[in-house]
PAGU-856813 format. One record per residue (C-alpha): x, y, z; residue number from 1. Coordinates in steps of 0.2 Angstrom, whole numbers, plus 5000, padded with zeros to 4 digits. Example, Ala and Ser with C-alpha at 12.3 -4.5 7.8 and 13.67 -1.06 7.14 Angstrom:
c1,c2,c3,pos
5062,4978,5039,1 .
5068,4995,5036,2 .
***
This chain:
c1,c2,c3,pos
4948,4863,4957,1 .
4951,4845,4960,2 .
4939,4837,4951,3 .
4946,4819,4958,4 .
4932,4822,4972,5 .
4918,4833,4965,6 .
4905,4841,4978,7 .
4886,4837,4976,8 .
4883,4849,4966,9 .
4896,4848,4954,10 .
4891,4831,4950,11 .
4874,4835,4947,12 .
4881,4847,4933,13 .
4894,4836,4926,14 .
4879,4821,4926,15 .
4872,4833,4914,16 .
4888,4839,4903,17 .
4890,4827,4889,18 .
4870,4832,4885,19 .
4873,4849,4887,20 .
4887,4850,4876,21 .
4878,4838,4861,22 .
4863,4849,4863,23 .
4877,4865,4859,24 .
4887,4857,4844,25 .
4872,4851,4836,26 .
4862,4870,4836,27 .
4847,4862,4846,28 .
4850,4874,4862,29 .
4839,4889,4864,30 .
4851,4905,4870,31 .
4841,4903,4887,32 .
4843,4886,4890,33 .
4863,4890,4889,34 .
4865,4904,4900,35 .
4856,4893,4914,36 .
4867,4878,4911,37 .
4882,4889,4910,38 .
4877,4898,4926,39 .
4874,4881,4932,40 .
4893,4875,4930,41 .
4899,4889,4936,42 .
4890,4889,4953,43 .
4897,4872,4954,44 .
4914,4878,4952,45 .
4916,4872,4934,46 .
4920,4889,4925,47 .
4931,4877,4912,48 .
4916,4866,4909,49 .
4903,4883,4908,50 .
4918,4890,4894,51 .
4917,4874,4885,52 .
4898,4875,4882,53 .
4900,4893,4876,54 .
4913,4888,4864,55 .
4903,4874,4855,56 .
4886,4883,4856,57 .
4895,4897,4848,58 .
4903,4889,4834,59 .
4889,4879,4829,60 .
4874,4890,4832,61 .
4869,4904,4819,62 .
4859,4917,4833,63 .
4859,4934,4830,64 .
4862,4933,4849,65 .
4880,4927,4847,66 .
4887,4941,4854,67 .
4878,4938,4869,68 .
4885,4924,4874,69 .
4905,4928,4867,70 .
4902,4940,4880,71 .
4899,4927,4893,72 .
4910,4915,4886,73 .
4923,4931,4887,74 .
4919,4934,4906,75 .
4922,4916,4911,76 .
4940,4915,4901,77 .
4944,4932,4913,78 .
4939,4924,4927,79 .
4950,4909,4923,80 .
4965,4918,4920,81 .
4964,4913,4899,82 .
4966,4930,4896,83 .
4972,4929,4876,84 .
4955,4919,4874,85 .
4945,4933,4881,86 .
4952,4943,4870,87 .
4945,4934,4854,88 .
4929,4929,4863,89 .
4927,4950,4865,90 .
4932,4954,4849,91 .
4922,4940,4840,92 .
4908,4949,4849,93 .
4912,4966,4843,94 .
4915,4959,4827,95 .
4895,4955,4827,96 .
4892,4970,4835,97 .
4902,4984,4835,98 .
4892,4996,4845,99 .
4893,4983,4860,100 .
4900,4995,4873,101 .
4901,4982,4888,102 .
4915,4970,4876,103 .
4923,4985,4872,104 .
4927,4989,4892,105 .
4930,4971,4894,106 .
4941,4969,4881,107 .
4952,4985,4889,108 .
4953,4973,4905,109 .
4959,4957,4894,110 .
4972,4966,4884,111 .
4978,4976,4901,112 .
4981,4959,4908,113 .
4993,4955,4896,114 .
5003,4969,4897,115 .
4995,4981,4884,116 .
4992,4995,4892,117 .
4990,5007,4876,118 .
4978,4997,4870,119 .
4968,4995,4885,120 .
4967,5017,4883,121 .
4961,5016,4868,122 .
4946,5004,4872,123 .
4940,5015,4886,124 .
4942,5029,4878,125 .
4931,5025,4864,126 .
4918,5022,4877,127 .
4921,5039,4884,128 .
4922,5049,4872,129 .
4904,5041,4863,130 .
4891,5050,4868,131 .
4879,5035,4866,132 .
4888,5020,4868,133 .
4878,5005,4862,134 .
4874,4993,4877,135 .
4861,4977,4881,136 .
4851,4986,4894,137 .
4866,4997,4904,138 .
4863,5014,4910,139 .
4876,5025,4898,140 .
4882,5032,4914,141 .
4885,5018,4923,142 .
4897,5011,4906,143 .
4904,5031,4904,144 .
4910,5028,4922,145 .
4916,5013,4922,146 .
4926,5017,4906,147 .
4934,5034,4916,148 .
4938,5024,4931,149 .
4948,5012,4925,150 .
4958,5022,4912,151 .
4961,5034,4927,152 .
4967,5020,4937,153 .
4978,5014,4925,154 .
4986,5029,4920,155 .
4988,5033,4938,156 .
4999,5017,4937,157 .
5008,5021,4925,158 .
5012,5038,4936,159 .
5005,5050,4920,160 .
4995,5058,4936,161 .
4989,5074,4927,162 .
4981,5065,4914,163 .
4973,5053,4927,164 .
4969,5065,4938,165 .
4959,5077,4924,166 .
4949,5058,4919,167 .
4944,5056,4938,168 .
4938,5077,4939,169 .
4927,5070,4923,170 .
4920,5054,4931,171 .
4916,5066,4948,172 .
4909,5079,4937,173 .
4895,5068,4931,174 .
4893,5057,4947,175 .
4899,5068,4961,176 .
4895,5056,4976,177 .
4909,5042,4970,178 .
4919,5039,4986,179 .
4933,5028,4978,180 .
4936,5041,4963,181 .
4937,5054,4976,182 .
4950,5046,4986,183 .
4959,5042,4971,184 .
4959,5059,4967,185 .
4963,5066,4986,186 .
4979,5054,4983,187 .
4984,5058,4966,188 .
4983,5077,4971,189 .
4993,5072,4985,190 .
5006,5065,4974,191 .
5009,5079,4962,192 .
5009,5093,4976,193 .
4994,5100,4969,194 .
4989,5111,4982,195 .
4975,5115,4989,196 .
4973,5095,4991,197 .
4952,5097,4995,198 .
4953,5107,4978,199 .
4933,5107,4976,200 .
4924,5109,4959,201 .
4905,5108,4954,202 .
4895,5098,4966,203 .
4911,5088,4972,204 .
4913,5096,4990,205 .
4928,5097,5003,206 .
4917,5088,5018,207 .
4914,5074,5002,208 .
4934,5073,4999,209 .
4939,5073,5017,210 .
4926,5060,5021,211 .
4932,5048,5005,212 .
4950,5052,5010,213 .
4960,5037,5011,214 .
4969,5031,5029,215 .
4985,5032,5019,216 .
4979,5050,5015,217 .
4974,5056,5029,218 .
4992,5054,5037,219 .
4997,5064,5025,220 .
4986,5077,5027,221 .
4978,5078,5048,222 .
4987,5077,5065,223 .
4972,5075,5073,224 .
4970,5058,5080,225 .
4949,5058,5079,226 .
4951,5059,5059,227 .
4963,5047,5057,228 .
4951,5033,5068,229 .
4936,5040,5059,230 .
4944,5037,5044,231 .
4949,5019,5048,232 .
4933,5015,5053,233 .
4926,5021,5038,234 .
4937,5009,5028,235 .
4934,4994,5039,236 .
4914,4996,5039,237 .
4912,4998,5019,238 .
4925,4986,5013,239 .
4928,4973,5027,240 .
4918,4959,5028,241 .
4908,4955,5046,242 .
4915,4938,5052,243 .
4901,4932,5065,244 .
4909,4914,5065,245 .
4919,4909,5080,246 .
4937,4911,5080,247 .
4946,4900,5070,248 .
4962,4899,5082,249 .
4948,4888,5095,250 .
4949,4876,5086,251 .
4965,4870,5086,252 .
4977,4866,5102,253 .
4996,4875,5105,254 .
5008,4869,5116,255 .
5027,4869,5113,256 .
5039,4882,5104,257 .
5029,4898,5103,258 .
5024,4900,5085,259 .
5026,4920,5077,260 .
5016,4922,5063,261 .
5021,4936,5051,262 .
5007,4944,5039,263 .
5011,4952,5026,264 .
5013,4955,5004,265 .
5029,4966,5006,266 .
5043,4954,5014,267 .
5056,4960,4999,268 .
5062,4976,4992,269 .
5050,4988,5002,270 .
5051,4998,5018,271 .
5045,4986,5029,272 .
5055,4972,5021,273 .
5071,4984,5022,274 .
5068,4987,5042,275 .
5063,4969,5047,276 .
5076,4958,5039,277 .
5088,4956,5053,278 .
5071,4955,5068,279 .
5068,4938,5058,280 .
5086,4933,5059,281 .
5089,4937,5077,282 .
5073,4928,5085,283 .
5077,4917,5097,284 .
5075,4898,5091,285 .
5077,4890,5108,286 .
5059,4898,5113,287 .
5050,4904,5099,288 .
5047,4897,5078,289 .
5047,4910,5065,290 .
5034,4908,5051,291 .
5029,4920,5035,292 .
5012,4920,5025,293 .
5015,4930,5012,294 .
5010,4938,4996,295 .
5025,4946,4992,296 .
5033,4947,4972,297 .
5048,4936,4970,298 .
5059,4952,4968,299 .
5074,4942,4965,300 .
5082,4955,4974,301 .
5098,4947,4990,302 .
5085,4956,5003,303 .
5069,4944,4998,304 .
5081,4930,4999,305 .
5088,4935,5016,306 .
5071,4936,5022,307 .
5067,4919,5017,308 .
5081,4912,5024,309 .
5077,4918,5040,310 .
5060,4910,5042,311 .
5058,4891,5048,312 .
5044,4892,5033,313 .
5036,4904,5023,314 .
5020,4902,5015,315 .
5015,4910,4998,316 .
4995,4915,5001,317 .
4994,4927,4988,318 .
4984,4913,4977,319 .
4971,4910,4993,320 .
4954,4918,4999,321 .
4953,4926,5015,322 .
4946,4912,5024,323 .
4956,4896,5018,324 .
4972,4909,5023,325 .
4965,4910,5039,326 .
4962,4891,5041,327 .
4980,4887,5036,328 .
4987,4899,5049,329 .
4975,4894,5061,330 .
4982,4874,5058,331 .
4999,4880,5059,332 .
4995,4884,5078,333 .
5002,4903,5076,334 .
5001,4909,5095,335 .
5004,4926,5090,336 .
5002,4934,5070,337 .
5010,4949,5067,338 .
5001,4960,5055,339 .
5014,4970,5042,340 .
5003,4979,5034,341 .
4988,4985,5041,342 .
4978,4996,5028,343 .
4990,5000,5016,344 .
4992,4996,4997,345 .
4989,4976,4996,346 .
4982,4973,5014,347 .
4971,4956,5018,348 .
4962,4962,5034,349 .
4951,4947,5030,350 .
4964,4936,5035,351 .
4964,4944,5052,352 .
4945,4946,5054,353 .
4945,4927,5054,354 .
4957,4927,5072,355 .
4968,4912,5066,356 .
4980,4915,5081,357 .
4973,4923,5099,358 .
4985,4934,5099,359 .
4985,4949,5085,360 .
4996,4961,5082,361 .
4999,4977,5073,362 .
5017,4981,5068,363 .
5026,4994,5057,364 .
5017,4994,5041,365 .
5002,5006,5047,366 .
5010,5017,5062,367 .
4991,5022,5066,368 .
4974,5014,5073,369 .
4968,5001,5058,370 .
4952,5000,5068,371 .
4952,4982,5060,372 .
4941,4971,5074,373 .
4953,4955,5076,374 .
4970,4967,5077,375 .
4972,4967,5097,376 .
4987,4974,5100,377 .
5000,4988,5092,378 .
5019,4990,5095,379 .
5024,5008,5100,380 .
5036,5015,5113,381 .
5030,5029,5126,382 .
5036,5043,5115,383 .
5026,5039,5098,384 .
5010,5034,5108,385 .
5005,5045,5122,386 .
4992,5040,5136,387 .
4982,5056,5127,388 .
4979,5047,5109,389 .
4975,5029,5117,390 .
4957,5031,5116,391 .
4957,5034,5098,392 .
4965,5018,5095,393 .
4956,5004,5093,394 .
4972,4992,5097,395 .
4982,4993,5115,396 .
4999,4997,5114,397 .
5012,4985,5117,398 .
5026,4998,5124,399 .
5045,4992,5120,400 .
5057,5004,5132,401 .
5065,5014,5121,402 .
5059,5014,5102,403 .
5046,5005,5093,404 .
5056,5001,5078,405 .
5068,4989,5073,406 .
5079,4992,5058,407 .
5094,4983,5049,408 .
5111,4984,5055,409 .
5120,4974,5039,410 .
5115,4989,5027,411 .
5128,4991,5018,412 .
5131,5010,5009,413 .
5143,5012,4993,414 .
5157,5027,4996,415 .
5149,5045,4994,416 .
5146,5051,4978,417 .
5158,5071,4975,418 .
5144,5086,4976,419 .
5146,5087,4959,420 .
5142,5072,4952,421 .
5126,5073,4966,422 .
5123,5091,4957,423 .
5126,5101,4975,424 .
5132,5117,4973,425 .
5152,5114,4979,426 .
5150,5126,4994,427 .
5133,5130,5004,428 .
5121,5120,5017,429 .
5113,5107,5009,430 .
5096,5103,5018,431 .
5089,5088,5010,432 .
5070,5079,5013,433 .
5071,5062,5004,434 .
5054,5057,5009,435 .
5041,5053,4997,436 .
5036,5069,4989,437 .
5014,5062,4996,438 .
5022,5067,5013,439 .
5024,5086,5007,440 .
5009,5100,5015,441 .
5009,5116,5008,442 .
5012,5121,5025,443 .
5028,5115,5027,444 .
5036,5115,5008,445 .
5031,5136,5013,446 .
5040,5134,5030,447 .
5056,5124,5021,448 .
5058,5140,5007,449 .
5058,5153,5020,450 .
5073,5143,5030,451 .
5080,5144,5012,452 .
5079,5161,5009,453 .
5087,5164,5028,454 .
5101,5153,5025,455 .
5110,5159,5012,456 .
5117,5150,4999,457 .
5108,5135,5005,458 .
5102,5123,4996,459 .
5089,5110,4997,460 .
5090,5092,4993,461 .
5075,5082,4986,462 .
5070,5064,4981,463 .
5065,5067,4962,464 .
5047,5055,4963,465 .
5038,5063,4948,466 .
5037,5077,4935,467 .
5022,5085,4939,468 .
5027,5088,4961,469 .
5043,5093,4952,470 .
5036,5107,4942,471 .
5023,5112,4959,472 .
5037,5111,4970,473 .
5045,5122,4959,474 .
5033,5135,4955,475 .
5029,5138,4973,476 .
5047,5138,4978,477 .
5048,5154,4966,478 .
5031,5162,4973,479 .
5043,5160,4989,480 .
5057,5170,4979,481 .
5067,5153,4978,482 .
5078,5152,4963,483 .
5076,5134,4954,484 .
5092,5132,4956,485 .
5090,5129,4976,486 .
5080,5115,4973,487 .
5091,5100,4969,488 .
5082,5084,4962,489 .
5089,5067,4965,490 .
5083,5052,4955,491 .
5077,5035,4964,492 .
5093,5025,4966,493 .
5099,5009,4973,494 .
5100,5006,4993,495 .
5118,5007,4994,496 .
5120,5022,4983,497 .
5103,5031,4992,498 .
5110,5027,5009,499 .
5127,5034,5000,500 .
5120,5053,4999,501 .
5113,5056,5015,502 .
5133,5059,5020,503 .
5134,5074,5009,504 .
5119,5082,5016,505 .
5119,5093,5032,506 .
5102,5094,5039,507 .
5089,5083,5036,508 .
5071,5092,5037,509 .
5057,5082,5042,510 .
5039,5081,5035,511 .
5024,5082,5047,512 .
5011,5077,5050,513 .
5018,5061,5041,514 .
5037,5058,5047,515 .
5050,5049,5041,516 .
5053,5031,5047,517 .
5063,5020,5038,518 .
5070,5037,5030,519 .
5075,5043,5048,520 .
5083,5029,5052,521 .
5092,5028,5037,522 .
5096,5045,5040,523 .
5102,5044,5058,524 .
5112,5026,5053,525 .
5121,5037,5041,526 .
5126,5050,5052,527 .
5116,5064,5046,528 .
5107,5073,5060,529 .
5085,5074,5056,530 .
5075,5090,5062,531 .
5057,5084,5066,532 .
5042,5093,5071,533 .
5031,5081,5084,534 .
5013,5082,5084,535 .
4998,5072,5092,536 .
4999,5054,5081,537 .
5009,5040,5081,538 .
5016,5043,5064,539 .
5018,5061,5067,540 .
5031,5056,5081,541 .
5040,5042,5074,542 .
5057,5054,5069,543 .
5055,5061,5088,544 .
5057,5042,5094,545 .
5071,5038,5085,546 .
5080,5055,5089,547 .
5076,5052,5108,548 .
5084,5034,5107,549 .
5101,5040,5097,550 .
5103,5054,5109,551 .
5098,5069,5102,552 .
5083,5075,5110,553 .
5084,5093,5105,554 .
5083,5090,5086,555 .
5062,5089,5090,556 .
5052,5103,5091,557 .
5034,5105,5091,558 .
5026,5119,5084,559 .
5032,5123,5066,560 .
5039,5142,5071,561 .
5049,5132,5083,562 .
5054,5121,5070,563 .
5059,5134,5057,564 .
5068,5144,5069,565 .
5080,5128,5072,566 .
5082,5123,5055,567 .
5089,5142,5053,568 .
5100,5142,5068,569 .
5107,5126,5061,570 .
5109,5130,5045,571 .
5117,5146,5050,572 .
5131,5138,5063,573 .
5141,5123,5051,574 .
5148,5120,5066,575 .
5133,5115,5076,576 .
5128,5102,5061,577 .
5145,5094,5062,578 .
5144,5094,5080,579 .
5128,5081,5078,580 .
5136,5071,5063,581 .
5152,5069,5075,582 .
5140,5064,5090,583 .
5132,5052,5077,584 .
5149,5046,5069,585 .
5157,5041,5088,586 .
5139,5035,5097,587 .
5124,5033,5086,588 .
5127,5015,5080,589 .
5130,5010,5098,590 .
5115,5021,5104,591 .
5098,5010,5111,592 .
5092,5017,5093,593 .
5102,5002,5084,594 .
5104,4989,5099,595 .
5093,4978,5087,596 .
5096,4962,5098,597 .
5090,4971,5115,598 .
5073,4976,5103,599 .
5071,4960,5097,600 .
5071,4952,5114,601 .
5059,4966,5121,602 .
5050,4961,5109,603 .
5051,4943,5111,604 .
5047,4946,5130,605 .
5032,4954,5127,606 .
5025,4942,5114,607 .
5030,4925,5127,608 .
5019,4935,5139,609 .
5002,4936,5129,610 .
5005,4921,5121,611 .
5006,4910,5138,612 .
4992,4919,5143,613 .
4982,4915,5131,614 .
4987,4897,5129,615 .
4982,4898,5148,616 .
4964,4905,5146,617 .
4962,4892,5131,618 .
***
């Protein structure tokens, strides 16, 4: 904080510093008398101040209440980012008392910070596994809990899934009405194909883990548009704060250029960053300005560059609260912010709540309803977003004319690795389904091994994303009476060399109720045809969009018998798969599906229309 200008109350604190702190080194300061005057500084926004006073009471006052306040001195050096200091400040306080459970959790935190994770592990854990863990006041429970939680979480991170999720069925089993544990845990499942998802135990019911189900779950798991709003609305009621200020976009005045705004933390190596890069290049300067706020890692990767280079500014917010965000957006005189992200790993749906711009729109990161209140508008095509699921969006669609996405045409692919060195089997169909292994319902992982064992010697193709699908895809496969060896694993790899292997496989096989998208695209850009089942939702339709815009219509079905009866006709007629890869090879990069520019200025069009409008009614 800029202390060249201190606020009222920060100069009331700092009038009283020097005393304070002569009071602390000199042993005179009751352990009261400091907590108040630390609490004070730190309401005035002088946690560096408050840490100071800790430090010199500390060191020069013999209290068998010490601890105490290295506690506090810990908390404040956290919350300041000095996260080596915390650690000594915990440890000094376990030092003088080692049964002092709350510096043990907080300690995991400190060391975690810095990288340790093992460590961190350990700390929890020895609050876990105590029976009694020694505390000032806490409810053993709540510090049990809150040690479970958080090694679950981290090892959830560090992808060790089955050890997270047995940590989580811990914490549920002696608090059973934790919603965040439980939609950790409905995900986690998710993520290992452990299946049943709803897998129930004790007093943990299914309505409880379908009601803490996450949105990112739920697409996953339900086609049915009600669930998914229900489940948005959940989100944004429990963890969005209400904004009952007026919009911030009033206050200021817009006139020239029309200024886009684009919201978002995954402007680099990510999906969204991998489809958007060229929509950014190709935006019309002569009507419009192109700005990013952003909270994206500097991957250091060519993409994140690219992307930068194609913005008249980007703004780094990641450091900023909600609200000063949304006052520097608002200032910029954005007529028309384009939400990224939506409720997805990272989002800031405080930012939006705040309306900097009258014009909000929803775009590719969450290709369902957010339910978010200042999120007006969501762009979709006719196909993805019938007129029988717009009441159970909260946004109005903004309908492009032939496909809601846009993609990249510089994508560049490395030459095709032999069947060998992929580990294909040198003769046979090769299906393949190289979306994320979350995306994967017993349903249709059942469906996929009985179009296996109909095709024969086919194989199937699958993005290798952990150990523990692996082994469940496996095990059910040979319930199936599918051979291992018919399941072909690929490690994650590079763009160009991923994009590389979708010309060695014949038959793409879509997942549903969650399709592919920027999967499908690279899948269809390619040359690889994509079988998709269409259901009800938005994200349940996307592959059916981009099929109908390359021309090939009749690669969507919509019951999963229909869909399984395709795949086997396909896969038992070569022939009929080349037909569609030589249909792709000659007309699928000139197809509406890829005409990029024509998207963009639909887009564009659509945009110059609501922003005049509201430039009109301001």
């Amino acid at each position: 904080m800029d202390m060249s200008t201190p606020t009222p109350a920060q100069s009331q604190a700092l009038a009283q510093i020097e005393q304070w702190l002569a009071a602390a080194r000199g042993g005179q300061m009751e352990l009261p008398t400091l907590l108040d005057a630390a609490g004070r500084l730190q309401a005035a926004g002088v946690g560096t101040a408050a840490a100071l006073l800790y430090q010199n009471w500390i060191a020069a006052t013999p209290s068998p209440l010490r601890h105490v306040a290295c506690f506090n001195w810990g908390a404040i050096l956290g919350d300041l980012g000095r996260h080596a200091e915390a650690e000594a400040a915990y440890l000094l306080a376990l030092q003088l008392a080692p049964n002092f459970a709350q510096a043990r959790l907080n300690l995991g935190h400190q060391v975690e910070h810095q990288g340790r994770p093992a460590e961190a592990l350990a700390h929890w854990r020895s609050v876990y596994e105590d029976p009694e863990p020694g505390s000032l006041g806490a409810d053993p429970l709540s510090l049990h809990l809150h040690a479970l939680n958080n090694a679950a979480r981290l090892l959830e991170t560090l992808k060790r899934y089955d050890e997270s999720e047995a940590l989580m069925r811990r914490s549920l089993a002696l608090s059973p009405r934790q919603s965040d544990v439980a939609q950790h845990y409905v995900h986690i499942r998710q993520k290992q194909c452990a299946w049943p998802v709803y897998d129930t135990f004790g007093d943990v019911t299914h309505n409880h883990l379908l009601m803490s189900t996450s949105l990112l779950g739920m697409l996953d798991e339900s086609d049915d548009p009600a669930l998914q709003l229900l489940t948005a609305q959940r989100f944004v009621h429990e963890k969005v704060a209400k904004v009952t200020t007026p919009p911030l976009h009033q206050a200021h005045r817009r006139e020239g250029k029309i200024k886009i705004g684009y919201l978002s933390g995954d402007l680099c190596m990510h999906a969204v960053g991998l489809l958007t890069a060229e929509m950014f290049e190709l935006h019309d300067r002569e009507k419009f300005e192109v700005h990013a706020f952003c909270w994206s890692k500097e991957d250091g990767t060519p993409l994140r560059a690219r992307i930068k280079a194609a913005m008249d500014s980007l703004t780094p917010i990641g450091g900023m609260g909600d609200r000063q965000a949304a006052e520097l957006i608002a200032a910029a005189g954005i007529d028309v912010l384009v939400d990224l992200q939506g409720l997805t790993n990272g989002a800031r749906p405080g930012i939006l709540a705040q309306r900097p711009a009258p014009v909000q729109v929803s775009y590719l990161g969450l290709p369902a309803t957010s339910a978010l209140p200042g999120v007006d508008w969501i762009i979709a095509d006719r196909f993805v977003m019938t007129p029988e699921v717009l009441p159970y969006h909260t946004e109005k669609p903004i309908y492009l004319p032939h496909c809601y996405q846009v993609s990249d045409r510089q994508r560049v692919a490395n030459p095709p690795p032999t069947r060998a060195e992929a580990g294909l089997p040198e003769q046979g169909f090769v299906f393949c389904a190289f979306n994320n292994n979350h995306k994967m319902s017993e349903e249709v992982w059942r469906c996929w091994m009985r179009i296996l064992r109909q095709v024969q010697g086919s194989v199937l193709w699958l993005l290798a994303d952990n150990p523990f699908a692996q082994a469940n895809l496996t095990r059910v496969a040979g319930e199936e009476g599918i051979a291992a060896e018919r399941l072909v694993f690929a490690p994650r790899a590079l763009p160009a060399d991923y994009l590389a292997r979708f010309q060695l496989a014949d038959l793409f096989l879509d997942t549903f109720p969650y399709n592919a998208g920027t999967t499908a695209s690279d899948c269809l850009w390619m040359g690889t045809p994509i079988l998709t089942r269409s259901g009800k939702t938005y994200i349940s339709r996307m592959a059916g969009s981009l099929l109908t815009a390359v021309g090939l219509p009749d690669l969507i079905t919509t019951t999963l018998d229909e869909y399984e009866q395709r795949a086997v006709q396909i896969g038992n007629q070569p022939a009929r798969a080349a037909s569609y890869k030589r249909y792709l090879a000659e007309h699928g990069r000139s197809s509406a599906l890829f005409d990029i520019p024509a998207t963009v200025r639909d887009i564009e069009r659509e945009f110059e229309r609501l922003a005049l409008d509201a430039r009109h009614k301001a």
